[in-house]
C-alpha positions in Angstrom: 116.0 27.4 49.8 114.6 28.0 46.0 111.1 26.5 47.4 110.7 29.0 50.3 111.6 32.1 48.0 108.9 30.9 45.8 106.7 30.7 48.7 107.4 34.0 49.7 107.3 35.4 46.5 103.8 34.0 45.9 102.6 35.5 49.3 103.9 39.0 48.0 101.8 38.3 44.8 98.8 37.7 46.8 98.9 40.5 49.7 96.6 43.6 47.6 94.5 46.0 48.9 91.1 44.6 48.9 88.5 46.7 47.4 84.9 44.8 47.5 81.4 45.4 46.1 78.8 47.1 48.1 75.8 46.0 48.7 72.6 48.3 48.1 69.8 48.4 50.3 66.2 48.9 49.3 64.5 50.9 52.1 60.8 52.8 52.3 63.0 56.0 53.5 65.4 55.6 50.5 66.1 58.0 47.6 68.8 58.5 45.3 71.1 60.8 47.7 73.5 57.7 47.8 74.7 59.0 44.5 76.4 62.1 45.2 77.3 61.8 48.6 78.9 58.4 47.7 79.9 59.7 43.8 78.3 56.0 42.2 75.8 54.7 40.5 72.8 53.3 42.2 70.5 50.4 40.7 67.8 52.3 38.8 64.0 52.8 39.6 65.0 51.5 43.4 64.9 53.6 46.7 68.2 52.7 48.2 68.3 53.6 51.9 71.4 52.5 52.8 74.6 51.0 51.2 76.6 48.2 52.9 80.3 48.2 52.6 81.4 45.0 54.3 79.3 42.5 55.4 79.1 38.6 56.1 75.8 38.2 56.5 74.2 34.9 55.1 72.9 35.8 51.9 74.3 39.3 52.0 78.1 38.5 51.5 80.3 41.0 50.2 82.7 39.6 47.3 85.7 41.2 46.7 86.1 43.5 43.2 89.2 42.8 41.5 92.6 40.8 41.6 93.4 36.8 42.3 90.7 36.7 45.0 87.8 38.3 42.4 84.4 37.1 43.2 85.4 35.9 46.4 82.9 35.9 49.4 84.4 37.6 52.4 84.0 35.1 54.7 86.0 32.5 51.9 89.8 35.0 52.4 
């Protein structure tokens, strides 16, 4: 009994909202609007065009912010 409340307890721990970093585009059409409709700050000197939330694309993997699972690829949860 002990080792399935410790099981559960360690499932608790690792259950958290899962914030993750976006990923900035570079686009001809870009500009620096991102900014304030998005209230962040943009990589300098760059036209970003659009800003990817979530994604799993190969190279373009989104990687979660904070917590246990920080640094984490989402395709690796």
């Amino acid at each position: 009994m002990g080792r399935l409340i410790d099981e559960m307890k360690q499932a608790i721990v690792d259950v958290y909202p899962l914030l993750f970093d976006p990923i900035y585009q570079t686009r001809i059409w870009g500009g620096r609007r991102l900014e304030t409709l998005l209230g962040r700050s943009l990589p300098p000197a760059e036209p970003i065009g659009e800003s990817w939330e979530l994604s799993d694309l190969p190279g373009a993997e989104s990687r979660v912010r904070h917590g246990p699972a920080r640094g984490r690829p989402l395709h690796a949860l």
